[in-house]
C-alpha positions as CSV (number, residue, x, y, z in Angstrom):
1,X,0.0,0.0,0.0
2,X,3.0,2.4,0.7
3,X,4.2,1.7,-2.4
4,X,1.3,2.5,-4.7
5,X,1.0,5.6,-2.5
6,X,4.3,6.9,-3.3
7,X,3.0,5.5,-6.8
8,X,0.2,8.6,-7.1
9,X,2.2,11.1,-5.4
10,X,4.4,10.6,-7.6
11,X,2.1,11.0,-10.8
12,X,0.2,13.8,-9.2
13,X,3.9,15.4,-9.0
14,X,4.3,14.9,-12.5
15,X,0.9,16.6,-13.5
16,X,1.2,19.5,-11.7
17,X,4.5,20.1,-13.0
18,X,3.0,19.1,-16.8
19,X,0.2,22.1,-16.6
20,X,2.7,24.5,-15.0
21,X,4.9,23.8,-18.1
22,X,2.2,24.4,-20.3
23,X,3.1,27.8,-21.9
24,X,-0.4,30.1,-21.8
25,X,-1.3,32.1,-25.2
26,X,-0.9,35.4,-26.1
27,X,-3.0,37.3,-29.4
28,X,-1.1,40.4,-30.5
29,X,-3.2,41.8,-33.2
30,X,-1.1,43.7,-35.9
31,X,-1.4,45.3,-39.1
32,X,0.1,43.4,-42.2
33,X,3.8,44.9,-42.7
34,X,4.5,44.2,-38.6
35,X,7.8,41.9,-38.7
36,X,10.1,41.3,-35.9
37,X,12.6,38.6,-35.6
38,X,11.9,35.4,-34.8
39,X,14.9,35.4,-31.9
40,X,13.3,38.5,-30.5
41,X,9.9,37.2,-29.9
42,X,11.4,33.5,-28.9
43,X,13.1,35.7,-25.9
44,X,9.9,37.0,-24.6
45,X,8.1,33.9,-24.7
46,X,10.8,31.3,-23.2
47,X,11.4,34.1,-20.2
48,X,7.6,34.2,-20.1
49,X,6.4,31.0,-20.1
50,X,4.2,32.2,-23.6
51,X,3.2,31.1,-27.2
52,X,2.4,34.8,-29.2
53,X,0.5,34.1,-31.8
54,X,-0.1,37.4,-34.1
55,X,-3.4,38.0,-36.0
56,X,-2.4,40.2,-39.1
57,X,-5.6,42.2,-39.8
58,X,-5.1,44.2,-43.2
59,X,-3.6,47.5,-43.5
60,X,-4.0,50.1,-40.4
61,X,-7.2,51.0,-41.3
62,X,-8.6,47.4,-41.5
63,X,-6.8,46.3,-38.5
64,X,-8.5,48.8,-36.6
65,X,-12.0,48.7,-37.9
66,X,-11.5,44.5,-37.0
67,X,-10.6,45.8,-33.3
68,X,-14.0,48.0,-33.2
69,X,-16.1,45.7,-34.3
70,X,-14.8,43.1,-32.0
71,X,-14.5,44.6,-29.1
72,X,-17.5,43.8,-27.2
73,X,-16.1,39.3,-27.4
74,X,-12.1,40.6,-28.4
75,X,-10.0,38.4,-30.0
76,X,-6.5,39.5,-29.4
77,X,-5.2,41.2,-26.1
78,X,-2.3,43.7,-27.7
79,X,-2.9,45.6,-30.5
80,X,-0.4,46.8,-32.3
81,X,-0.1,49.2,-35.4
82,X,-2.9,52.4,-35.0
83,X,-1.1,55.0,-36.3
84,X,-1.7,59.0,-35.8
85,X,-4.0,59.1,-38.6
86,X,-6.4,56.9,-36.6
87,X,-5.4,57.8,-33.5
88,X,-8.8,59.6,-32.3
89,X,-11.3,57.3,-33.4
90,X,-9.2,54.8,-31.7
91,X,-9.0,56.5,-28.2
92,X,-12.9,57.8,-29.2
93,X,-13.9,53.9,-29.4
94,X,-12.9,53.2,-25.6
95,X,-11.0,49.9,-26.7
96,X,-7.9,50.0,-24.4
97,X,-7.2,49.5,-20.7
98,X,-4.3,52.3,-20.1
99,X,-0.9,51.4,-19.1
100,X,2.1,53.4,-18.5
101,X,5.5,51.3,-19.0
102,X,8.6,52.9,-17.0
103,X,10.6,52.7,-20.7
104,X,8.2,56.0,-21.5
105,X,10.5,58.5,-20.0
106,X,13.3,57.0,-22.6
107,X,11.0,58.3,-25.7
108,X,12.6,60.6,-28.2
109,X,11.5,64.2,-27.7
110,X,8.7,65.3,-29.5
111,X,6.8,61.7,-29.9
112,X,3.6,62.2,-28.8
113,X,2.1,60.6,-25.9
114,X,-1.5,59.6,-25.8
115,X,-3.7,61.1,-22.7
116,X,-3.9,58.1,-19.8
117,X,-1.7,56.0,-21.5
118,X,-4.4,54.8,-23.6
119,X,-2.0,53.5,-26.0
120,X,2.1,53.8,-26.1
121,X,4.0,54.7,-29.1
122,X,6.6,52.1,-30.5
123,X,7.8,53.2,-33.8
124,X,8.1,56.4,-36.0
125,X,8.6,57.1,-39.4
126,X,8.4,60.0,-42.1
127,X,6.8,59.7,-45.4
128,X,8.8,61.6,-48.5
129,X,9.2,62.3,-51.8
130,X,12.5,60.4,-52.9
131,X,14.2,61.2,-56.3
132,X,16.3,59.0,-58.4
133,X,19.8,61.3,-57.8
134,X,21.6,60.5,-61.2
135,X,18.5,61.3,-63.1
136,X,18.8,65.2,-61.0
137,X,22.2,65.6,-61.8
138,X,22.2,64.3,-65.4
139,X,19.9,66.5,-66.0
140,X,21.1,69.3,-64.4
141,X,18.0,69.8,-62.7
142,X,18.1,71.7,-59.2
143,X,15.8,69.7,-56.8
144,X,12.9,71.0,-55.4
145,X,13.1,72.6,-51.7
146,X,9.4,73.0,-50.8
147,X,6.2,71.8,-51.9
148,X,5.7,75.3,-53.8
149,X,8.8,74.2,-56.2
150,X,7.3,71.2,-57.7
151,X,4.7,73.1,-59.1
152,X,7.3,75.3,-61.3
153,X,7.2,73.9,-65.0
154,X,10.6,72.2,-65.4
155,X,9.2,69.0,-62.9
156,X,6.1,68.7,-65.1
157,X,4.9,64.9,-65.4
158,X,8.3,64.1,-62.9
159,X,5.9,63.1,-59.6
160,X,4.1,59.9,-58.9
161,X,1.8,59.8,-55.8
162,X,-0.6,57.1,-54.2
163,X,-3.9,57.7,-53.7
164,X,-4.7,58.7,-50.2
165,X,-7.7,56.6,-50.7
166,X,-6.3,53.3,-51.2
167,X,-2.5,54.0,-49.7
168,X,-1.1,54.7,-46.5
169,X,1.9,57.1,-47.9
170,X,-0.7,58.3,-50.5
171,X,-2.4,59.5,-47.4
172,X,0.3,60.9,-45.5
173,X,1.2,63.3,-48.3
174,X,-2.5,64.1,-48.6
175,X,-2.0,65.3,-44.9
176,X,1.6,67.0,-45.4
177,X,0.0,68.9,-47.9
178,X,-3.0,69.9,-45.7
179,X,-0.7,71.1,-42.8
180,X,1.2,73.2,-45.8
181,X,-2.1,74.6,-47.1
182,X,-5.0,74.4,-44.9
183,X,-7.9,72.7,-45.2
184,X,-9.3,75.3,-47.4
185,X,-6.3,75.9,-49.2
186,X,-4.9,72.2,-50.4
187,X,-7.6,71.3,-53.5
188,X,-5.7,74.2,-55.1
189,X,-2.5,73.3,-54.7
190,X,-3.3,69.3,-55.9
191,X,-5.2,71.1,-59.2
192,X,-1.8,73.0,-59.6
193,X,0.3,70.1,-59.2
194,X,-2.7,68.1,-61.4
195,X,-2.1,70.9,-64.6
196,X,1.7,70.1,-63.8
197,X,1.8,66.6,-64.9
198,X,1.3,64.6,-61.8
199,X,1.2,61.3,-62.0
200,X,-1.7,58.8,-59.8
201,X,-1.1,55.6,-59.4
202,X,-3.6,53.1,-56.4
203,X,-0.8,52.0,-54.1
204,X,2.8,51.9,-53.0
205,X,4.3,49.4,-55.1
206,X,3.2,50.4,-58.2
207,X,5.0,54.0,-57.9
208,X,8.2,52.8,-56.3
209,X,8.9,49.8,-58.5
210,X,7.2,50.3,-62.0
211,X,6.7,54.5,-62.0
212,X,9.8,55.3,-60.3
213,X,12.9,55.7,-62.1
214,X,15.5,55.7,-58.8
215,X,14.6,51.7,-58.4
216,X,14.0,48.6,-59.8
217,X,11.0,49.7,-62.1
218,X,13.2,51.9,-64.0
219,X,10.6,54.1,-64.6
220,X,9.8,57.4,-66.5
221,X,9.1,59.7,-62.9
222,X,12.2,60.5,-60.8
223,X,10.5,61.4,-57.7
224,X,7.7,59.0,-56.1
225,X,6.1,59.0,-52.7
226,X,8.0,57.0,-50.4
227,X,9.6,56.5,-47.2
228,X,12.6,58.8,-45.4
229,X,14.3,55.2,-45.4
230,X,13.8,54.0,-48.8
231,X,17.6,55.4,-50.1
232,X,18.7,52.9,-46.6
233,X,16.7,50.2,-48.4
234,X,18.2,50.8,-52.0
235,X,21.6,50.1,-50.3
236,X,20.8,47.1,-47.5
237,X,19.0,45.5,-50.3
238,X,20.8,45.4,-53.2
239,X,22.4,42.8,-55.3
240,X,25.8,44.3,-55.7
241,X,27.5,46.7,-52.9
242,X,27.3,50.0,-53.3
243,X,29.1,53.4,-52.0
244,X,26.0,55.4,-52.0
245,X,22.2,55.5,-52.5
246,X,21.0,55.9,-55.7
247,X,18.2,57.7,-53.9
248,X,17.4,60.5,-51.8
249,X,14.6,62.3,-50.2
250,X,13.4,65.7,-49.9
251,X,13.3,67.3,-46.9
252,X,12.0,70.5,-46.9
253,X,9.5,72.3,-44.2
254,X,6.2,70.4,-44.6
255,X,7.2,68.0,-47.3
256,X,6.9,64.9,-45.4
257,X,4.5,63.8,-42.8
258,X,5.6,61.7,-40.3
259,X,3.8,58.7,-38.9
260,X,3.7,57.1,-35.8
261,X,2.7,54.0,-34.9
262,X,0.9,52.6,-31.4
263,X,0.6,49.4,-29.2
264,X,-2.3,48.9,-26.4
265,X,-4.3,46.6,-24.4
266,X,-7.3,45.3,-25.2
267,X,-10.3,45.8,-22.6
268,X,-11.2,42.4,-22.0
269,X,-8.1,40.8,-22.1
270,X,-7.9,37.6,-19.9
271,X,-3.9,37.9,-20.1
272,X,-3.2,41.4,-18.5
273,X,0.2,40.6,-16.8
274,X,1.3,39.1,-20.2
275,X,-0.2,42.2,-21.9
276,X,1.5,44.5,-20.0
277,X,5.0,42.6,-19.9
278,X,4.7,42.5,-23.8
279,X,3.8,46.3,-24.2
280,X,7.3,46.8,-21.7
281,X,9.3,44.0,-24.2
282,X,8.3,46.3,-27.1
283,X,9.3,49.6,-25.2
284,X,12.6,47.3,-24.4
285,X,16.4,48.1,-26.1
286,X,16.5,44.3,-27.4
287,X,13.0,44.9,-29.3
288,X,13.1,48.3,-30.5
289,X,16.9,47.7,-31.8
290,X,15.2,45.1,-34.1
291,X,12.3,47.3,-35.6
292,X,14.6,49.4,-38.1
293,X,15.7,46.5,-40.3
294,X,12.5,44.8,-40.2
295,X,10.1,47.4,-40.6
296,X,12.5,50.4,-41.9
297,X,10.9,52.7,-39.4
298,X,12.6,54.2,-36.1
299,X,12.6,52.9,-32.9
300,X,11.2,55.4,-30.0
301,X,13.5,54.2,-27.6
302,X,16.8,56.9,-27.3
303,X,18.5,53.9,-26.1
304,X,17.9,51.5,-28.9
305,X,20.8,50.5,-31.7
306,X,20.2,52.3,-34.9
307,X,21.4,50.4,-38.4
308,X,24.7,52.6,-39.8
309,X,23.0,52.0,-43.1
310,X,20.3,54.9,-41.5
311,X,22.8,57.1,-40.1
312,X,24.1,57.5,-43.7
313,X,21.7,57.2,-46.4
314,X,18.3,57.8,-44.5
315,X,17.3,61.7,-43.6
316,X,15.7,62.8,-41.3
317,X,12.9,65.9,-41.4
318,X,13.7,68.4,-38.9
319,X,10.2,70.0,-40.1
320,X,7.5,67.1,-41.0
321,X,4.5,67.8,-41.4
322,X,2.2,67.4,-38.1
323,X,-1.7,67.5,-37.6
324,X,-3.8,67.4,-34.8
325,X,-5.1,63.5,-34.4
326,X,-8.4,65.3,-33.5
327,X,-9.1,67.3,-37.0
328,X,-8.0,64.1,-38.7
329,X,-9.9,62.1,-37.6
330,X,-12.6,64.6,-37.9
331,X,-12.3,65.8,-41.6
332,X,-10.1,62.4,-42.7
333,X,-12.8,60.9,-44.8
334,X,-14.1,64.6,-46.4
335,X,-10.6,65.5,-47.4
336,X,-10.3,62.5,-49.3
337,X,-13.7,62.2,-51.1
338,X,-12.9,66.2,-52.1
339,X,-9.5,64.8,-53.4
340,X,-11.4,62.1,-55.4
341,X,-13.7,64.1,-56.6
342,X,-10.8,66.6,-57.8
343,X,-9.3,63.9,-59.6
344,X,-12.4,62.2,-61.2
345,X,-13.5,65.4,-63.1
């Protein structure tokens, strides 16, 4: 009889220490281009005793409206990826429990904090117009300094743009040019640049890689919509090493708007110490050192690594564009319907 005691102490031992190895789950939901490393998120869950598993939801937008809609029976506990373009109807939809990590006093200056906490910023980036440098200088063309410049005859037909309705940089220029002009003030200046040759295309890929002649595409516009760290991209990502960028961006007062991007807890989140350990792993050094070459955005974090390949051939604004999150929100969905319209007629 001892013996067979022993027996079931022993194998009610071995249970309890089976379910206490049993990792729990975490949902992070995330917008599509989210990447981290695979060691990076490995880290957190072996010190955590945790299996992420990340829900990509569309583009920002999407990602958001899925979070909305869901939030009375959620299905993730982090979100991760509303931007300051959504950033009101977010905070307006009462989906997050607020949290304040200790990493926030380590924030660059001048990234905006949300009231309560409500949300924590993670990431930054600025949208620009890039140009194809040998196509400036063969040309002997002097670039364009402000967003009044490209208006002047000699860059006729030489811009592509996205359309803010279907593209997140489309948007963001949309906005740049809105903080420039007013919102009473901005349909002129697209109908000038319109009569000037501009060039529409529906999303991202089409302008940088078929439109654009500084890449890939080869194309017939030097200057495209892009990202303050596309000329970094050109150089990590190419086939054969190069000395410099091939591109460049334009940095002048108001010509590029820069996003940033957000991470919360969900209200009704059964995993709230997890939640809030993730939001501090994404605020940490480790984390934030691994966002540049995976999403080619900056970290917040002043503490985090940044890749040389930024410090030489990505710029960086000292005047984007900024709107109130507010009046976006407010006036997002007029501004582009009145752009549409504009560009329909």
């Amino acid at each position: 009889m001892k013996t067979q005691n022993i027996y079931f102490v022993f194998v009610s031992a071995a249970l309890l220490l089976s379910c206490a190895a049993t990792p729990e789950t975490l949902v992070v939901m995330t917008h599509d281009s989210f990447a981290i490393s695979e060691p990076v998120i490995a880290a957190f869950e072996q010190k955590n005793n945790v299996e992420i598993t990340f829900l990509p939801s569309g583009d920002a937008g999407s990602t958001l409206n899925r979070a909305i809609l869901s939030k009375d029976a959620p299905v993730a506990d982090v979100l991760y990826g509303v931007d300051n373009t959504f950033l009101s109807r977010a905070l307006e939809e009462g989906l997050f429990i607020p949290y304040a990590p200790d990493a926030l006093g380590q924030i660059v200056p001048d990234i905006a904090l949300v009231p309560e906490n409500q949300l924590v910023p993670i990431d930054y980036g600025d949208v620009c117009i890039n140009y194809d440098q040998l196509y400036f200088s063969s040309q002997d063309l002097a670039l364009p300094r402000s967003l009044d410049d490209l208006l002047d005859p000699a860059y006729n037909g030489l811009l592509v743009v996205e359309n803010p309705a279907t593209s997140s940089p489309g948007l963001a220029f949309l906005l740049a040019t809105i903080a420039e002009y007013g919102p009473n003030g901005f349909l002129d200046y697209w109908q000038a640049l319109r009569e000037n040759g501009l060039v529409v295309v529906n999303d991202w890929e089409t302008a940088y890689y078929t439109n654009f002649s500084g890449s890939a595409g080869q194309g017939p516009q030097p200057m495209v919509v892009s990202y303050a760290t596309s000329p970094a991209a050109e150089v990590i990502f190419t086939e054969e090493e190069l000395d410099a960028s091939p591109t460049a961006s334009l940095v002048g007062p108001n010509m590029c708007f820069r996003q940033i991007e957000y991470a919360g807890i969900l209200k009704g989140t059964r995993q709230l110490a997890l939640a809030q350990a993730f939001i501090d792993y994404m605020l940490s050094p480790a984390f934030q050192s691994d966002i540049p070459l995976n999403m080619f955005v900056y970290p917040v974090n002043q503490e985090a690594e940044i890749p040389q390949e930024f410090d030489d051939y990505a710029q960086v604004p000292q005047q984007p564009a900024v709107l109130d999150a507010e009046m976006i929100a407010e006036n997002r969905e007029s501004w582009i319907v009145s752009w549409r319209e504009l560009f329909t007629n």
